[in-house]
C-alpha positions in Angstrom: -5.4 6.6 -9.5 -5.0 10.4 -9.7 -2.2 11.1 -6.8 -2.5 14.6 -4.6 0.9 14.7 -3.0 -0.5 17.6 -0.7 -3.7 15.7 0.2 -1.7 12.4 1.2 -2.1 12.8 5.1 -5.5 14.2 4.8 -9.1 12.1 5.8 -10.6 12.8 2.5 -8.0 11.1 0.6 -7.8 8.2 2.4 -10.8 6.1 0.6 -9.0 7.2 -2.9 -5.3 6.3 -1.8 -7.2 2.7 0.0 -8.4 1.9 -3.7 -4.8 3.1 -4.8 -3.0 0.1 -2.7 -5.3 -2.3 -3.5 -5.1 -1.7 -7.3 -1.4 -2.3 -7.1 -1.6 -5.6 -4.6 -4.6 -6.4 -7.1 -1.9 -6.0 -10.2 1.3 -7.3 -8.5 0.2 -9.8 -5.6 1.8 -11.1 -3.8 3.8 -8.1 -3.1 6.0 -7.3 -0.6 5.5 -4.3 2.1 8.6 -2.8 0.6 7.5 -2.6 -2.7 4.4 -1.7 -2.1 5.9 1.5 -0.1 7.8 2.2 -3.2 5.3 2.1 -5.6 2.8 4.8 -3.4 6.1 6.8 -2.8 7.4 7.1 -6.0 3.6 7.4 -7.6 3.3 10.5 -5.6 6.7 11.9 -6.8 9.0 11.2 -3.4 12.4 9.9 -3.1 12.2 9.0 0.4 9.7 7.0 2.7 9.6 8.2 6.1 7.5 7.1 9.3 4.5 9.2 8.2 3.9 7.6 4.5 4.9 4.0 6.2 2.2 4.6 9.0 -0.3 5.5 6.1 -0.1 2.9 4.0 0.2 0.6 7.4 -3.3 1.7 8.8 -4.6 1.6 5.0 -3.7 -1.9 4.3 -5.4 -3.4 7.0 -8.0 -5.8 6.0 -6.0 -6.8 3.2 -4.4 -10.4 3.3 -1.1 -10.4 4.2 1.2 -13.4 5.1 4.6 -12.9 6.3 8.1 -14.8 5.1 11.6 -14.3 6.4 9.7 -11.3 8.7 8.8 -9.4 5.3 5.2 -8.9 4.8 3.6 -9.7 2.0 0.1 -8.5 0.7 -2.3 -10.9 -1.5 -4.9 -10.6 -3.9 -8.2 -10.9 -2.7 -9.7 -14.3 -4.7 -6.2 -15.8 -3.1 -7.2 -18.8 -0.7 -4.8 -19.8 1.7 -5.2 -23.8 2.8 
């Protein structure tokens, strides 16, 4: 994924950073919320996570499957099947 810390908040780089997030839960699924934050934030050069990047990859991540264990979410692969 090429990263455009400027563009982050922007409409037009939301399909690009979607893809992003789920080439990492593709690579590391099951992967927890946290890490997930961390891997966007620190791909995109920050040292922090605030509200705005949390929201972001909040709204972005919606559709993908997510399960939840000792109130942390985690996100799944998508040929995952859960019985």
């Amino acid at each position: 994924m090429d990263v455009d810390p400027d563009r982050f908040n922007k409409s037009d780089y939301a399909s690009k950073l979607k893809k992003g997030i789920e080439a990492i839960v593709e690579q590391e699924g099951p992967i927890a919320e946290e890490l997930l934050i961390t891997r966007i934030k620190t791909g995109h050069g920050w040292r922090k996570a605030g509200n705005k990047i949390r929201s972001r990859v909040s709204k972005l991540t919606a559709g993908i499957k997510n399960t939840k264990f000792q109130g942390e979410k985690f996100y799944w692969q998508k040929n995952v099947r859960f019985i």
